[in-house]
N, C-alpha and C positions, 0 to 999 in steps of 0.2 A: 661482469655479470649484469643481465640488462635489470632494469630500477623495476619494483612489482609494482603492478596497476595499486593505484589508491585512489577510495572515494574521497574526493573534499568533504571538509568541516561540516556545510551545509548543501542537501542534494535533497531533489524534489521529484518523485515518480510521477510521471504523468500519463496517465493512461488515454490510448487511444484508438480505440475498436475497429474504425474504419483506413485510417493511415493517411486521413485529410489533412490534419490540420498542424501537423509538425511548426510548420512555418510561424500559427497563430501562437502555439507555446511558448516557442522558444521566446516568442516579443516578452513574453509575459518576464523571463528570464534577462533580457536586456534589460528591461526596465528596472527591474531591482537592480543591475549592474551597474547602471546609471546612478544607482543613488549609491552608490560603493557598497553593496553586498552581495557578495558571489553567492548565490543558486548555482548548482549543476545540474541540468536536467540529465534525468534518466527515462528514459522511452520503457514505460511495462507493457506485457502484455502475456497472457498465461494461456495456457496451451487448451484452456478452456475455449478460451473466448476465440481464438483460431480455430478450432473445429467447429463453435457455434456460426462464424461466418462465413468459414472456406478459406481460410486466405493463411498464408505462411507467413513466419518469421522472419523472410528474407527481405517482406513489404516494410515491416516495422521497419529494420536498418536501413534501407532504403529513402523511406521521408526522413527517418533524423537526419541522415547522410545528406539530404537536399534540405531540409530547411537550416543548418549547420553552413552549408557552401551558400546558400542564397543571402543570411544574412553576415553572413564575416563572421559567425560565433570561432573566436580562436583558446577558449576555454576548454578546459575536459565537459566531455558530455557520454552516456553510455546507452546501453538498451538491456531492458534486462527478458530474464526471461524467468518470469514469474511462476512463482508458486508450483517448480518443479519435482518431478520425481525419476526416478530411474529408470522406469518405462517411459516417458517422454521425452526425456532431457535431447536425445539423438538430434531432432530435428533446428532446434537452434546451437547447436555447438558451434559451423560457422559463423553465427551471423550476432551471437549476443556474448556480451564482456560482463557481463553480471549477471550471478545466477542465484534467485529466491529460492534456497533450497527448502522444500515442504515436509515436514515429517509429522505431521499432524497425528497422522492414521497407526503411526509406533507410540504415538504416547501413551502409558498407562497400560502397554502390554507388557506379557512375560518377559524378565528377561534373566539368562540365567544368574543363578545364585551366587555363582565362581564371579561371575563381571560383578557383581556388588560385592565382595568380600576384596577382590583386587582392587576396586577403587578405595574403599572406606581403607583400608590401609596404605594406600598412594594419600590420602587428604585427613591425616589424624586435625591437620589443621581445623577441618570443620568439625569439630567436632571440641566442646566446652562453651567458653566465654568464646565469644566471636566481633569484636569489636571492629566497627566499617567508619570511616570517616567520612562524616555527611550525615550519617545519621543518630540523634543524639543517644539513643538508648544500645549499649551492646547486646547481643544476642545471646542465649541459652541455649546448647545445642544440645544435643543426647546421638550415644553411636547409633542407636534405633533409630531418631527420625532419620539421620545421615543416610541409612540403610532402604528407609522409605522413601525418601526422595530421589535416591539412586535408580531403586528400583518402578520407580513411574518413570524416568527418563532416560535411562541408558541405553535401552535399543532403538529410542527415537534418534537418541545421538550418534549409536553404532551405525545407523541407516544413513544421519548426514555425513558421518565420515563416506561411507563409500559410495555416496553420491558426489561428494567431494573429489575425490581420488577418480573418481570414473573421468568426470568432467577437465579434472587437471593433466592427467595420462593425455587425453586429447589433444587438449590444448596448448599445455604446460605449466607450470608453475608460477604464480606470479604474475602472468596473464589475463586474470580476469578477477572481477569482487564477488567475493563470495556473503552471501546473506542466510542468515537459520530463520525460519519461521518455529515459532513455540506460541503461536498465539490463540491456534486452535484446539483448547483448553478447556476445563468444568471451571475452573478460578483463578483471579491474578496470582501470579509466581510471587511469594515473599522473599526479600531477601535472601535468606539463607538456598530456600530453594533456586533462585537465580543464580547466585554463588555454585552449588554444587553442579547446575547446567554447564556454564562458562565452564567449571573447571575439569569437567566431563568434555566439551569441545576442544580445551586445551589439551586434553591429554591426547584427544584424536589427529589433533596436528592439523586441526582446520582454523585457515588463518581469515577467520570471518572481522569481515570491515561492521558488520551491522549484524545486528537481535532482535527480531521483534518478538517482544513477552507479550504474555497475557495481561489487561489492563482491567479494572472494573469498569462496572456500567457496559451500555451497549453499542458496539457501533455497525449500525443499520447503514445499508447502502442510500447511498441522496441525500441524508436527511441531518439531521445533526445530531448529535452525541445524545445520549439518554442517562442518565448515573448520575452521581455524587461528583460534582466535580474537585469539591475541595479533597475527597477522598482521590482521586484520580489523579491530581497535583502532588498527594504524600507517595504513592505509589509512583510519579515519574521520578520526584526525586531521589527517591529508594533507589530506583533503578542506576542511574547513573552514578550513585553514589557506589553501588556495589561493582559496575563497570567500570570505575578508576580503580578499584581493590583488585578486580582479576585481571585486570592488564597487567597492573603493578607486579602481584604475585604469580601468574602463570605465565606470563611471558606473549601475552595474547598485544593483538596490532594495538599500537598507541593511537590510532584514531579510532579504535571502534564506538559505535555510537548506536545509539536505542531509533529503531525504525516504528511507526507508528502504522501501521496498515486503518487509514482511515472510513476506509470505504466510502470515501468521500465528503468533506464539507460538515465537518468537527468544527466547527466554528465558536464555541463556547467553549473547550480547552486548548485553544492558542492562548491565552492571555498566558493562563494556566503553565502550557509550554515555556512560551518567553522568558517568564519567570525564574522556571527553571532552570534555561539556558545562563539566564542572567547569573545564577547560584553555581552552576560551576563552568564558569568564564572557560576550561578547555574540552569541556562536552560537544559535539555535535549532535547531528540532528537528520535521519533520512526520514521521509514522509510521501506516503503513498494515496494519490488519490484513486479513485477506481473508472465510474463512470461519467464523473463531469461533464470531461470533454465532451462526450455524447449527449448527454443531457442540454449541454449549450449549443449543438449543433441541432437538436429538434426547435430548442427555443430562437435560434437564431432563423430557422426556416417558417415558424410561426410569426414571425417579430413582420417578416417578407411581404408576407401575406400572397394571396394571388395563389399559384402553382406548390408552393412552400407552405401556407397554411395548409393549402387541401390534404399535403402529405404528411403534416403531420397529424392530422386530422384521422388521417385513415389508419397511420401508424397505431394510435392510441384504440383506437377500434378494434382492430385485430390483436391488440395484445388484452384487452377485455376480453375477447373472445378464447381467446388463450390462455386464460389467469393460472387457472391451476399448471398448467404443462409447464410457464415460464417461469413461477416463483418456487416451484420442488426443488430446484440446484441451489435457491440459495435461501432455504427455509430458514433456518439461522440465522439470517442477517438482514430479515426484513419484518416490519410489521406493520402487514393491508388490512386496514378494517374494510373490505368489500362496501356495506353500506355507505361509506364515505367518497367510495368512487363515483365521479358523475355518470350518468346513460351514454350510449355513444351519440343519442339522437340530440341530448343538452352541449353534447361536445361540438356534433356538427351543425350546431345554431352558434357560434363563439365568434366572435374578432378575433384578430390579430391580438389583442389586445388584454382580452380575456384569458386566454389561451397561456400567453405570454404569462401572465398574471397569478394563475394556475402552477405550471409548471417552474418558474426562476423561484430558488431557494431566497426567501422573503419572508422572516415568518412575523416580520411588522405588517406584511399586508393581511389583510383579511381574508383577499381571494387566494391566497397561498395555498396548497394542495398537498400536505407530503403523500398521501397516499397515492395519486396519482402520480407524484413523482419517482417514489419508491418502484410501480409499474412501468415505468416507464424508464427506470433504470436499467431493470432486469430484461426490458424488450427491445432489445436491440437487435435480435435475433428476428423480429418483426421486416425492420429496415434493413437486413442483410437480402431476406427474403425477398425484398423489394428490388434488386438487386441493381442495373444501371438507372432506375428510376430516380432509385436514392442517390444516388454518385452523382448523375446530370445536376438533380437538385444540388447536392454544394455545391457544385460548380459555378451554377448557374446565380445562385446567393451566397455567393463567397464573403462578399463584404458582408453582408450582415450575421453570417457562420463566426468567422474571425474575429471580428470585432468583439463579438459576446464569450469568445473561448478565451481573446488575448484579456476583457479587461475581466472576467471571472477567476482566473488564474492569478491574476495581482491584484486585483481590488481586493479579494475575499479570501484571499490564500498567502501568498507571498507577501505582503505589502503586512498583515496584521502579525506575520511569526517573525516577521525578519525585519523588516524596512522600518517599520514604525509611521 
């Protein structure tokens, strides 16, 4: 029987919109290897962001597959295919080993009364004292709430199962990592409620390597985390703590591990993170960045100056001009104070320098920008539009693209969760 795919211990989603800079990643990925900590990169990209650009899933596989051959990486490495549904999943089946399965849109709906009545009596367990190791206080349960937390997530989880089964029937079993999204939520999942998910995906027979729950505070695309972080620190460690309990007791992967959909450049709960990791020594860790990449290839074309400023220059212009049409997809996960964005006519008086200054996540500089940066997260859609303009320009400032993707991805990301 052949071995089933399995994500390593530590794995890093690296998003990348245009399908440049695979090469510039994966360094970032070396270099932690170098210091003896295995990263696995995982290529995301969500079926969103391919219709926002034009371009298929086969590109994605494609630059991992060339920046993988180009630098000797002889590591596991995957692609995923993010934040999927049943009506999309079709199109990446050949070409992705990992699949974000999304059920956002089933949480909190009906589901019938018979699926709650046969689970609460498959798990009398949840139900009384409920004691978790990791965390010091045991739990109070009642068959009612059992009943209500069933009943907020069971046909999300009915929906990952045969998102699940659809994608395996394909492919096969064993074959690829499977991930649940639960993050797209009114409030963090408490223990018990985490508990009754996992043990509602165990009973579905989905052998998910990764979970991302729902977390407090906010996390906004670009920008950095917004919340209580010490609150956010008891909530990761809940979390793992309860994911050693449902491994244990449902028979769920021994590696599964808590996925953090960062939306990018969380930078104030890594400590947080490590911490945690450090607390239970066989926890991993998958972590998704969003827009980065793309954010350090405008900064990297700015940094350029010459033909590379002027385009990002215009990029940022035309996505002002766009504001409302570009931030409706992702009202949730952004907050533009408009009066804080500059004119396009102050944008197009700037250096290199300024510019730069503006846009790189810095929030010790003064000239730091998140709002602009946050617009400039969601306008990517700008530079697709731009179409071989944009391409020649990396091409043509590759070095300075790369440079700012490879040391952005280990300076401010890998190097503070992992490396030390």
């Amino acid at each position: 029987m052949k071995t089933p795919l399995t994500l390593a211990r530590y794995s890093f989603g690296i998003g990348d919109r245009f399908a440049h800079q695979g090469h510039a990643q994966l360094r970032a990925c070396v270099l932690a290897n170098e210091k003896g900590v295995e990263v696995i990169p995982v290529w995301n990209k969500s079926n969103r962001e391919h219709v926002t650009i034009g371009s298929e899933p086969s590109a994605t596989r494609r630059a991992a597959d060339a920046a993988v051959k180009a630098l000797g990486w002889a590591k596991p490495y995957h692609v995923d295919a993010d934040h999927i549904r049943i009506e999309t999943v079709d199109r990446f089946l050949p070409h992705s080993d990992f699949y974000t399965i999304d059920v956002a849109d089933w949480i909190g709906k009906p589901v019938a009364p018979e699926a709650v009545e046969k689970f609460r009596a498959r798990h009398p367990e949840l139900v009384g004292r409920v004691a978790i190791p990791g965390i010091t206080h045991p739990f109070e349960t009642k068959s009612a709430q059992i009943a209500a937390i069933a009943a907020k997530y069971l046909l999300a989880v009915q929906e990952a199962g045969k998102i699940y089964r659809y994608i395996a029937q394909a492919k096969g079993e064993g074959s690829f990592i499977t991930e649940v999204s639960m993050d797209e939520t009114d409030a963090p999942q408490t223990p018990p409620e985490l508990l009754v998910i996992l043990a509602a995906l165990a009973d579905e027979k989905i052998p998910l390597q990764t979970i991302a729950p729902k977390f407090t505070g906010r996390f906004n695309k670009g920008v950095d985390y917004v919340g209580d972080v010490v609150q956010f620190e008891k909530e990761f460690n809940e979390d793992l703590a309860v994911i050693a309990l449902a491994v244990k007791n449902y028979g769920l992967p021994s590696n599964l591990k808590l996925s953090v959909h960062s939306g990018s450049d969380k930078f104030s709960i890594y400590p947080a993170i490590r911490r945690s990791l450090a607390r239970f020594p066989a926890a991993g860790l998958h972590i998704k960045t969003a827009g980065t990449t793309w954010l350090e290839e405008v900064i990297g074309l700015a940094e350029a100056g010459g033909g590379g400023l002027a385009l990002a220059k215009d990029i940022y212009a035309e996505a002002l001009d766009h504001l409302d049409q570009l931030c409706a997809p992702y009202a949730a996960v952004i907050d533009i104070d408009e009066k804080r964005l500059p004119s396009r006519e102050t944008v197009k008086g700037w250096t290199s320098e300024q510019f730069v200054a503006a846009l790189r996540h810095d929030p010790k500089n003064k000239s730091f920008n998140p709002h602009l940066r946050q617009l400039l997260h969601v306008g990517y859609k700008i530079a697709a539009k731009q179409g071989q303009r944009y391409l020649d320009a990396l091409q043509a400032h590759e070095a300075s693209v790369s440079r700012n993707v490879t040391e952005n991805l280990y300076e401010r990301h890998l190097k503070p969760l992992f490396v030390g």
